[in-house]
N, C-alpha and C positions, 0 to 999 in steps of 0.2 A: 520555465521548463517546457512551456510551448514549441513546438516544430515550425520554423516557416520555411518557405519556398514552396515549389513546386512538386508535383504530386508525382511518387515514383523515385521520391530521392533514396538515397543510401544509407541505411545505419550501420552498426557495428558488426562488424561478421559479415558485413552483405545482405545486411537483411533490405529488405525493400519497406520504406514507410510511407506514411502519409504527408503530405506539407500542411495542407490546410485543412478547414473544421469538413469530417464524413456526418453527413447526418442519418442515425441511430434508430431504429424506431425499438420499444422494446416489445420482448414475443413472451416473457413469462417474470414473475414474482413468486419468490420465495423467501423462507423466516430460518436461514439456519438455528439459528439462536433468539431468543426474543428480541435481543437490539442488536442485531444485525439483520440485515435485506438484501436478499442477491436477486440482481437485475439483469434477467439475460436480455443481449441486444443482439440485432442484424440490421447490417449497412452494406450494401454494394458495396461501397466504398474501402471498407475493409477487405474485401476478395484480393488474393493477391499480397497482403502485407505481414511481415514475419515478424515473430517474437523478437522485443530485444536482450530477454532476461525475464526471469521468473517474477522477477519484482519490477517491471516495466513500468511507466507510469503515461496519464493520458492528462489534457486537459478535457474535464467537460462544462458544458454551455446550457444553460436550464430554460427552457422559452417558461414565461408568466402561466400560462396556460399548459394545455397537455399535447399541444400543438404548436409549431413556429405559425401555421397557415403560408396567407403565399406574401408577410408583408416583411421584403428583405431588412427593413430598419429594426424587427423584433430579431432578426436573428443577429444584428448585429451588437441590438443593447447586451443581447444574452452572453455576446461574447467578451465583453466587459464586465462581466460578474462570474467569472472562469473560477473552475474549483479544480483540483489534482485530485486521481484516486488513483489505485495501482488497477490494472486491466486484467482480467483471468479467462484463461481457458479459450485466448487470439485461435481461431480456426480460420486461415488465409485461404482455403478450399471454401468453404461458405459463407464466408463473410461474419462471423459471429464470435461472440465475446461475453463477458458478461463483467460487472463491478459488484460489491459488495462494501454497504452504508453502514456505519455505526449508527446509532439513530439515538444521540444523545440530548434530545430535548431542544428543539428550535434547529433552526440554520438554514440556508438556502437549500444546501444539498440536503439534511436531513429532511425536511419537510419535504421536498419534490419526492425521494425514497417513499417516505411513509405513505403517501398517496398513490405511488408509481401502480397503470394496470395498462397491460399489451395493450400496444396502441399507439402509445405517448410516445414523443420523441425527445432526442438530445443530440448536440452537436458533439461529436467526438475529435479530438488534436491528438498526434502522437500515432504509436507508442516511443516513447525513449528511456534510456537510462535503463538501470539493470545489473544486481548485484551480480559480480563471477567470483562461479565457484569451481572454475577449473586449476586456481592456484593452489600447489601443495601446501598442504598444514600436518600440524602435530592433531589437532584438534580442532574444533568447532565451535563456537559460541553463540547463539541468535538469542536475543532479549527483545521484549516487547510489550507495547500495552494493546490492548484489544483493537486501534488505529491499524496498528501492522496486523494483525491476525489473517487476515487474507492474505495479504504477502508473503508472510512463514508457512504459511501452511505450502502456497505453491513454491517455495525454496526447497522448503521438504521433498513435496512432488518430484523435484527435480535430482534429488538428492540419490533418491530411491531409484529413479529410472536408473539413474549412472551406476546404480549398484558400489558406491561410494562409501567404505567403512571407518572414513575418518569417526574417532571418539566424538558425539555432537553434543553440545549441553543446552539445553532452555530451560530459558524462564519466559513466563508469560501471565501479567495484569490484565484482570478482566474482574467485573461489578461482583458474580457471584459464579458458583458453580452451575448453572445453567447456561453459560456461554462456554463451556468449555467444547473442544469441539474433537473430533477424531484426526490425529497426528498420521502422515505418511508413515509407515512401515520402516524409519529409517533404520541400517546395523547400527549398533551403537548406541542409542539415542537414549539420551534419559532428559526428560520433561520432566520442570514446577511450573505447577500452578498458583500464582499468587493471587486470591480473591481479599478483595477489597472490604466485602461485607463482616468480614472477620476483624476487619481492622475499622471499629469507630472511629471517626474521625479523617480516617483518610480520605485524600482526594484524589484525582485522576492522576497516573503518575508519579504520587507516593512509593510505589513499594517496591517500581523501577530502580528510583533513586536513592531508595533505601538499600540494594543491593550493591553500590559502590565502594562499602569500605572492605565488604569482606571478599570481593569478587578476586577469582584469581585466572588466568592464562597464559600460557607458556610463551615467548617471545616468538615462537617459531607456527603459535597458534591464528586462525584467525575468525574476526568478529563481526556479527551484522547486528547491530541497534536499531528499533525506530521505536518512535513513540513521543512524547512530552518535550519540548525543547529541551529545558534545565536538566529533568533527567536523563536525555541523551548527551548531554555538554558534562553531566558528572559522570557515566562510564565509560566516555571516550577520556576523560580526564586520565581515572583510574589505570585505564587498560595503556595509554600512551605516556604516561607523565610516571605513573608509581611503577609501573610491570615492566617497562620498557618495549611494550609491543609495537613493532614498526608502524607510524602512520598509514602505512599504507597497504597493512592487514587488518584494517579498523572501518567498517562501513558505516558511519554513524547517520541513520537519516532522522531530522525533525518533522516530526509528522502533523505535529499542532506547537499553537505556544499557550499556557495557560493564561488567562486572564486576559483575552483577545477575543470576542467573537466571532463567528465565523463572516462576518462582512467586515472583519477589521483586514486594516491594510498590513498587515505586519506578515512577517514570513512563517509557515505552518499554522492550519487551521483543524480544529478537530475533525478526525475521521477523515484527513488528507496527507496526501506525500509532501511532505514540502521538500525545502533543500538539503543537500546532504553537507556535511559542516566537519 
């Protein structure tokens, strides 16, 4: 999901992107929730580049240190150990952005978060991709585990600006009620919260795909998944195979795979976008 070519290319709508890596420095840290970390940055490089989607995604490049410095071979090892995260709050007037880390115990990206203080840099790729929600529905459906939490919520964001009264239903996994967080103002909207803590035993993902057998929406509805691989492969199953929901009212993204580390080769790693499926 990397961008290549040339800087000033075209995305979707017209937007103007980047081709190659913008280097990031960041200007502020913050704890919405205790495991999560939002990292505001600013890049020249970004001046000038437009949204592709509320749920756009970047690759970024993590130098060893809290610096690439000037030795062009660190910035390139860094770009060999690229991670996906969704981008928030793109300002193409100033250059600035910001991501937001689950910080699930180990991993390239969570460890560089937990440390991150203005300063530090990062190579930024992208933006691409990007859920639309300008197609007519009956209804609304976004499901997610704590991975998407930043995503949904700017879907939301986006939902509310349009002033958009489709019926919207969520669900959303997250460790306990201290990561819950303040939902857009959307008309319509009725949120669950599914905490983990309440359920011994479960795992990350659990109670995603615990929601597959009873899930229901109308053919003419449509749906944004992310989260767990298996559990997004069981309610895109549901929603396309049992409901008959057109494939392609079904946004299903994998955001991690369990039982992968976050330096395994395999596709979706926690607390990343991975591919959409």
């Amino acid at each position: 999901m990397s961008v290549t070519g040339s800087a000033g290319a075209t995305g979707r709508g017209g937007a103007r992107r980047r081709g190659g890596p913008v280097r990031c420095v960041v200007t502020d840290v913050s704890h919405p929730t205790p495991r999560m970390v939002r990292v505001a940055l600013s890049g020249a490089g970004l001046v000038g580049v437009a949204p592709t989607g509320p749920d756009q995604r970047v690759k970024l490049a993590f130098p060893r240190g809290r610096t690439f410095g000037d030795d062009p071979a660190e910035a390139g090892a860094a770009r060999r150990r690229r991670r996906t995260y969704t981008l928030l709050d793109l300002d193409g007037e100033s250059g600035t952005a910001a991501v937001e880390f689950v910080v699930h115990g180990g991993g390239l990206a969570g460890e560089w978060a937990q440390r991150a203080e203005p300063g530090d840099e990062l190579d930024l790729t992208g933006p691409v991709g990007g859920h639309d929600l300008a197609g007519a529905a009956s209804e609304r459906l976004l499901v997610c585990d704590e991975t998407g939490l930043p995503a949904l919520v700017a879907l939301l964001d986006a939902l509310a600006a349009t002033g958009d009264n489709t019926p919207t239903r969520v669900y959303v996994e997250a460790h306990d009620p201290a990561e819950r967080r303040a939902l857009p103002p959307v008309a319509g909207l009725q949120a669950t919260w599914l905490w983990r803590s309440g359920h011994p035993g479960a795992a990350p993902g659990d109670l995603v795909a615990g929601l597959a057998p009873e899930l229901i929406l109308a053919p003419e509805g449509r749906a944004w998944i992310a989260g767990e691989a298996a559990a997004v492969r069981a309610l895109r199953t549901r929603l396309v195979a049992d409901l008959g929901v057109p494939r392609a009212q079904v946004d299903a993204v994998a955001y991690w795979t369990a039982g992968h580390a976050e330096g395994d080769p395999a596709e979706g790693r926690p607390g990343e976008a991975g591919r959409r499926r």
